[in-house]
C-alpha positions as CSV (number, residue, x, y, z in Angstrom):
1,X,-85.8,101.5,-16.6
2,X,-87.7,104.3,-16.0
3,X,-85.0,106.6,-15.8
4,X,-85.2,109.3,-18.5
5,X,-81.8,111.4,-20.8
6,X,-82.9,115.3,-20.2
7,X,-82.2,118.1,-22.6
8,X,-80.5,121.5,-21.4
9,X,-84.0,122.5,-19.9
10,X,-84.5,119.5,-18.0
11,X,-87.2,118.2,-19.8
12,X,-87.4,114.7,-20.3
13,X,-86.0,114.0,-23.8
14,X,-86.3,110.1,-24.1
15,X,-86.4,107.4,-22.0
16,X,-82.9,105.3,-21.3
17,X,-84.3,102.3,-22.9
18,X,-85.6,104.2,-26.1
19,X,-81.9,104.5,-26.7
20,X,-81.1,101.4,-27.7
21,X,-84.4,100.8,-29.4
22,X,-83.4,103.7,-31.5
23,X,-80.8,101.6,-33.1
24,X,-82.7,98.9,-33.3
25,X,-84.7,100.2,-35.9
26,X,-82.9,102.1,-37.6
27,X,-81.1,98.6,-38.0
28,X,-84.5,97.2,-39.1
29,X,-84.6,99.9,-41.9
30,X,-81.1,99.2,-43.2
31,X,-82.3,95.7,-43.7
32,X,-85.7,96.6,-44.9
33,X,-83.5,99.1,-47.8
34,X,-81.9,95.6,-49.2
35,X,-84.9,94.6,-50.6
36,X,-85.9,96.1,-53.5
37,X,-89.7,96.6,-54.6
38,X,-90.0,98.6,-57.9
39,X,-87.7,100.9,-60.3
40,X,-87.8,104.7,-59.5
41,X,-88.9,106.2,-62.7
42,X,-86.5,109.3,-63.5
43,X,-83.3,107.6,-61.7
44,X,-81.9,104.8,-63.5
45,X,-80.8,101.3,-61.1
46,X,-82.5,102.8,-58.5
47,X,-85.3,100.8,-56.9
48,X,-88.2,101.4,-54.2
49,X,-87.4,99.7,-51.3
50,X,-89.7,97.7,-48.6
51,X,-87.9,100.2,-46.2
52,X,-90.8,102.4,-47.5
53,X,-93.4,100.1,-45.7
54,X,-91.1,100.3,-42.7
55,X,-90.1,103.8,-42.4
56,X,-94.1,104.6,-41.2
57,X,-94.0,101.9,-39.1
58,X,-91.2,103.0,-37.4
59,X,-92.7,106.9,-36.5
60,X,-96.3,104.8,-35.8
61,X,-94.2,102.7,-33.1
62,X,-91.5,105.2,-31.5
63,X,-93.4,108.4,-32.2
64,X,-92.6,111.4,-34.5
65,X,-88.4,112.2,-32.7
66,X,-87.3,108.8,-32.0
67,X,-88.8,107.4,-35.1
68,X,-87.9,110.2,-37.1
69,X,-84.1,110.2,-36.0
70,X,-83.9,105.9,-36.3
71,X,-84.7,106.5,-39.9
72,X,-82.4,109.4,-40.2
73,X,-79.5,106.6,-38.9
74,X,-80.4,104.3,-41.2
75,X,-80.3,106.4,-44.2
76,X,-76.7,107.6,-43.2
77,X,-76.0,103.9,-42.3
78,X,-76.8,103.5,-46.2
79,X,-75.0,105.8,-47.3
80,X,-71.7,105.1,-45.5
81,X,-72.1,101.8,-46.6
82,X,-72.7,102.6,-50.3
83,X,-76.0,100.9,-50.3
84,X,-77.9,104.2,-50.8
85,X,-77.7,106.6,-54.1
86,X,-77.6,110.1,-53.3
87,X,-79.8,111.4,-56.2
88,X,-80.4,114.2,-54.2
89,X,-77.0,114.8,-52.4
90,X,-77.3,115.0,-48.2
91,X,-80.9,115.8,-48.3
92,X,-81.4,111.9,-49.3
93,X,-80.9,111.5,-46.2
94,X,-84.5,113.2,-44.9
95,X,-86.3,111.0,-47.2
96,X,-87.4,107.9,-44.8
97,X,-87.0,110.6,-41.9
98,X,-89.9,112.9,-42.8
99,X,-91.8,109.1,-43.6
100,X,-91.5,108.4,-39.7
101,X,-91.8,112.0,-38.6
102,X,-95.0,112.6,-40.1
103,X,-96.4,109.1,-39.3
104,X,-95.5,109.6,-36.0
105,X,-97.4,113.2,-35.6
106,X,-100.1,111.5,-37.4
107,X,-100.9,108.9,-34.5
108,X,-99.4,111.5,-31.4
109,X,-103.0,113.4,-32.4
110,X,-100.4,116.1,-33.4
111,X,-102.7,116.2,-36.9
112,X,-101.8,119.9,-37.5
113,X,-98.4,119.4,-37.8
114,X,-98.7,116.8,-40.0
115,X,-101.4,118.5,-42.3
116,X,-99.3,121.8,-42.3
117,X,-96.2,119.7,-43.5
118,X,-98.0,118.1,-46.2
119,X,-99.9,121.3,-47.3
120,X,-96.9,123.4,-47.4
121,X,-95.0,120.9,-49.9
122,X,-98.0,121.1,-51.9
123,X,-97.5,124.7,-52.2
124,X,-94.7,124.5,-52.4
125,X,-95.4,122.2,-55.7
126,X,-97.5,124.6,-57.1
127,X,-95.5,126.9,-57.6
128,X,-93.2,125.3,-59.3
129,X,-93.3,125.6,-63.4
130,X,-92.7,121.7,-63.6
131,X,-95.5,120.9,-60.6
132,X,-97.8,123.1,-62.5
133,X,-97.5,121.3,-65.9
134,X,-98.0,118.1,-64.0
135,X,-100.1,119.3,-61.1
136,X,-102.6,115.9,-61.9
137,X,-99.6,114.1,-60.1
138,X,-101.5,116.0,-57.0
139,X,-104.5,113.5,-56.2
140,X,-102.4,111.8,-54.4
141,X,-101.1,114.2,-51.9
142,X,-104.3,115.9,-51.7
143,X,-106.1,112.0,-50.9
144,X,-103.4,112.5,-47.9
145,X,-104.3,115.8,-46.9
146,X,-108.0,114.7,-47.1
147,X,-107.5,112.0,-44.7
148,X,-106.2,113.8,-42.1
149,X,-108.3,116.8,-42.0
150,X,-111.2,114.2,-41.8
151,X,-109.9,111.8,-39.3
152,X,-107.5,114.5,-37.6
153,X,-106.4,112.5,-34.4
154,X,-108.7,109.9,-34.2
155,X,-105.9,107.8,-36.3
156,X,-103.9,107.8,-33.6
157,X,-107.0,106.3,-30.9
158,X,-107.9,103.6,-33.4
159,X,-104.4,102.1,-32.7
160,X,-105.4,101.4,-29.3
161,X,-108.9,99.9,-30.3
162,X,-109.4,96.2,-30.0
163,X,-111.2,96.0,-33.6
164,X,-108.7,94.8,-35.9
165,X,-110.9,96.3,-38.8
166,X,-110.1,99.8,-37.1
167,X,-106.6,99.4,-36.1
168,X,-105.9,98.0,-39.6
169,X,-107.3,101.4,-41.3
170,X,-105.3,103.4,-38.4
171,X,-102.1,102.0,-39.3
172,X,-102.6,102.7,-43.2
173,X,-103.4,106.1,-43.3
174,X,-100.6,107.0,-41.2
175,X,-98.4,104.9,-43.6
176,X,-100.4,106.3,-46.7
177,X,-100.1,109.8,-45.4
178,X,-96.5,109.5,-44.1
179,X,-95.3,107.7,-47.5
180,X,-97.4,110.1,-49.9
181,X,-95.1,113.1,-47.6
182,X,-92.2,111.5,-48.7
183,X,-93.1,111.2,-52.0
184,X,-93.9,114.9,-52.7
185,X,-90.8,115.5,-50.6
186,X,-89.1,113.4,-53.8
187,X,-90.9,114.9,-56.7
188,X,-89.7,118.5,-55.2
189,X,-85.8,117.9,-55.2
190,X,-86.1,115.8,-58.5
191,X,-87.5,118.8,-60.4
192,X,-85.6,121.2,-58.3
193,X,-81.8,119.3,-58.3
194,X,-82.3,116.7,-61.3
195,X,-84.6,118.5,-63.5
196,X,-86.9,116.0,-64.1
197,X,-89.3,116.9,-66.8
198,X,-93.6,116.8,-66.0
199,X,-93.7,114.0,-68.6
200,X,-92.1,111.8,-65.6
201,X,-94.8,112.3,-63.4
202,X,-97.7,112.1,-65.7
203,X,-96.3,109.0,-67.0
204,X,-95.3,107.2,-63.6
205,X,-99.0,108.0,-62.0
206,X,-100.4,104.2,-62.9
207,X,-97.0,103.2,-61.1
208,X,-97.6,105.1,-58.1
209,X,-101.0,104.3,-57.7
210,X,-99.9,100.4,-57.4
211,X,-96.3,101.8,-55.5
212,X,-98.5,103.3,-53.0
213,X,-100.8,100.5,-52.5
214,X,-98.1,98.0,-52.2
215,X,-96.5,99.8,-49.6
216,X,-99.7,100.9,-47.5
217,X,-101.0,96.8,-47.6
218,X,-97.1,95.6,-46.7
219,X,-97.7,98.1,-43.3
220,X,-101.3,96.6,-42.9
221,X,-99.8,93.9,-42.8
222,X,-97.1,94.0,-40.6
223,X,-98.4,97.1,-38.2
224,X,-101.5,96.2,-37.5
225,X,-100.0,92.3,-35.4
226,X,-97.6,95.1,-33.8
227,X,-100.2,97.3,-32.8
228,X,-102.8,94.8,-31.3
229,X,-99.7,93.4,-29.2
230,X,-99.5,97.0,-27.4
231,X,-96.2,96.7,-29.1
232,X,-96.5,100.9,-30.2
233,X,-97.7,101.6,-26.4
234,X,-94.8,99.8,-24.4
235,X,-92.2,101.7,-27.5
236,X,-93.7,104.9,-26.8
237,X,-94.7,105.3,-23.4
């Protein structure tokens, strides 16, 4: 069990029995995109699903590679299967993956990372014509950015606290901040590959205020029992 796969360099890459968690999850995701949540405004028949809850979840517990590549199997899993759209051709498939890969930086104290991702999509944004008409669309990201230049890598300690109250708050801002990634990640290719007009955005922010709660309460609710079982230590380490 405690035998490890090793890259080129001999550095340990994952341990034998992440392997098969790997799977696992991505597994978990599959099953988590069957259920659908809310429309997506801008792509007709296409709903949000409660994989957007899980996709965090799954960088919090495995960390920012193996969470990050379980959610990239499950997207192509999807897709195979014809269970996912590909609004936005094979770079669908890095929508749930950058949810975990950020989540997971968030609560491996690599904060920087995680902040540089986010504020370089927000530039990126910005410079758009379309982001610039419906730069309001913003508060959101920047709420993310904001929460972890304030609580940088103290998200990820709180996960190992006993107070519930802490953990709970631990677990959503790396959902919030993971998801809110995502999201941006979204708005980008849509006005970039679809064309989607600023009016979509402006019009959708009540709905993604409640989107964004939904999904940051469903990972309260189910990360913070995993977390105070150890359940993200004994994945990760």
């Amino acid at each position: 069990m405690d035998k490890r796969m090793k890259n080129p360099s001999g550095k340990p890459l994952f341990k034998t029995w992440k392997v098969a968690v790997i799977p696992t999850f991505a597994a978990l995701n599959v099953l988590a995109g069957l259920i659908p949540v809310t429309p997506v405004i801008g792509i007709p028949g296409v709903f949000f699903k409660l994989s957007w809850a899980v996709a965090p979840l799954t960088g919090l517990l495995l960390g920012p590679l193996a969470g990050g590549l379980s959610c990239f199997i499950a997207s192509l899993i999807e897709s195979l299967l014809g269970l996912k759209v590909w609004a936005f051709g094979p770079l669908s498939l890095m929508s749930s993956t950058i949810s975990a890969v950020q989540s997971g930086l968030i609560t491996s104290k690599r904060w920087r990372v995680s902040t540089a991702i986010l504020a370089l999509l927000i530039l990126v944004w910005v410079t758009l014509p379309i982001g610039r008409e419906s730069a309001a669309i913003l508060v959101f990201h920047l709420a993310g950015l904001l929460l972890l230049v304030l609580f940088r890598g103290r998200v990820g300690e709180y996960l190992n606290l006993d107070d519930v109250k802490k953990v709970a708050f631990g677990v959503a801002v790396a959902s919030y901040c993971g998801n809110i990634t995502r999201h941006l990640l979204g708005n980008i290719l849509g006005v970039t590959l679809l064309a989607w007009p600023s009016s979509i955005f402006i019009i959708a922010m009540p709905f993604t205020l409640i989107e964004q709660l939904t999904f940051t309460i469903g990972a309260i609710l189910i990360g913070t029992p995993l977390a105070r079982l150890e359940l993200r230590r004994r994945l990760r380490y």
